[in-house]
C-alpha positions as CSV (number, residue, x, y, z in Angstrom):
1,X,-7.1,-11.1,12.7
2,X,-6.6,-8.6,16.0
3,X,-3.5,-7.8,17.2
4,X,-4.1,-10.1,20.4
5,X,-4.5,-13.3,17.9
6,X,-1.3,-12.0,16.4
7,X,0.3,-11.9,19.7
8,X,-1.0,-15.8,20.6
9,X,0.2,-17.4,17.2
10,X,3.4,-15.4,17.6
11,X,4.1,-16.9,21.0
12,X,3.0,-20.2,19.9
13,X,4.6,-20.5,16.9
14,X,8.2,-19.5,18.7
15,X,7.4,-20.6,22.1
16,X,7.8,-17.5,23.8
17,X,5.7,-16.0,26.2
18,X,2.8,-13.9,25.2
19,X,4.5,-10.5,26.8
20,X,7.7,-10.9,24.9
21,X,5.6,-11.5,21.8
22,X,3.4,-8.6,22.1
23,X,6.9,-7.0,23.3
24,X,8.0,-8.3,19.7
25,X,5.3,-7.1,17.7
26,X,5.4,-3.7,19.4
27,X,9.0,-3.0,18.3
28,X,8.1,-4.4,14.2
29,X,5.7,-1.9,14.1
30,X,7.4,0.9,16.3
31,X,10.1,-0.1,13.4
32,X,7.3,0.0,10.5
33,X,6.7,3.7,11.7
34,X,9.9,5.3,11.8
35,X,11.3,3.9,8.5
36,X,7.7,5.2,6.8
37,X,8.7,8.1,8.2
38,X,12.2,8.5,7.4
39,X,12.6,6.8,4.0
40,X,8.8,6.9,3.0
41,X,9.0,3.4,2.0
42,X,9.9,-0.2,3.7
43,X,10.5,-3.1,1.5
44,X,9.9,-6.9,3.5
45,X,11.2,-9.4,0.7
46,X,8.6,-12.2,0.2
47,X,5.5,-9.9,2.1
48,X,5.0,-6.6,0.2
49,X,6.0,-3.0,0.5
50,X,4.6,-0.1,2.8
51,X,5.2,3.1,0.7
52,X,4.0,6.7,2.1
53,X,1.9,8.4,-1.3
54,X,0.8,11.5,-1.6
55,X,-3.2,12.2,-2.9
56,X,-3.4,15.9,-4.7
57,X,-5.6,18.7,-3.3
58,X,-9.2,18.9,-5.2
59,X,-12.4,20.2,-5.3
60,X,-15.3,18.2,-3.9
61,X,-18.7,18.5,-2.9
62,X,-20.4,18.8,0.1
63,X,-23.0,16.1,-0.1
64,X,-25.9,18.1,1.5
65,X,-25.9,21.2,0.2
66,X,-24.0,21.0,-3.1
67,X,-21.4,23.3,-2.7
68,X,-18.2,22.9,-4.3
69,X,-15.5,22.5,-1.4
70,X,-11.5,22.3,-1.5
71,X,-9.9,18.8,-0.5
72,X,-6.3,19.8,0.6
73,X,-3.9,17.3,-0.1
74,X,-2.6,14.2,2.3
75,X,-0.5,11.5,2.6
76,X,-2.0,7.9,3.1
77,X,0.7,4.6,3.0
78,X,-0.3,1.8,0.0
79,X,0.9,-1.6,0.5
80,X,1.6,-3.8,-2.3
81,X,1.9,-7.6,-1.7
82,X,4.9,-9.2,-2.9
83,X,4.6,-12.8,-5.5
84,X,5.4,-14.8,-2.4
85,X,2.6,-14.0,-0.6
86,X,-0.2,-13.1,-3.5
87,X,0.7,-16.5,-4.9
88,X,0.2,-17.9,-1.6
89,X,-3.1,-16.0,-1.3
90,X,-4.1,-17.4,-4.5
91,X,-4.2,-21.1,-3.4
């Protein structure tokens, strides 16, 4: 699913127009953003949690020559579903 079909079943599911949707949608994940970024984690009850992780720095190697090279650490966001909806998923 696109953004855009999220946008149409929004606004027909509420029956709102499709700018105040998108308008909607916008603002969740403007939201989304700024709590990653202030408390690193964002707990939606029933959905899942967005949580900011950290991966280590390592070595690696550069797949055409072989040479060992350094991976500097970096933070990526894991979700984890919640019950509700990986039992929902399950059906």
């Amino acid at each position: 699913m696109k953004k855009e079909d999220l946008v149409r079943l929004v606004s027909e599911k509420t029956g709102i127009s499709r700018r105040k949707a998108l308008g909607i949608i916008n603002s969740f994940i403007e939201a989304l953003r700024e709590g990653l970024e202030k408390d690193g984690k964002v707990v939606l009850v029933g959905f899942g949690t967005f949580e900011v992780r950290t991966r280590k720095a390592r070595q690696g190697m550069n797949p055409r020559t072989g040479q060992p090279i350094h991976i500097p650490s970096r933070k990526y966001i894991k979700f984890k579903p919640g019950k509700a909806l990986k039992d929902r998923l399950k059906k």
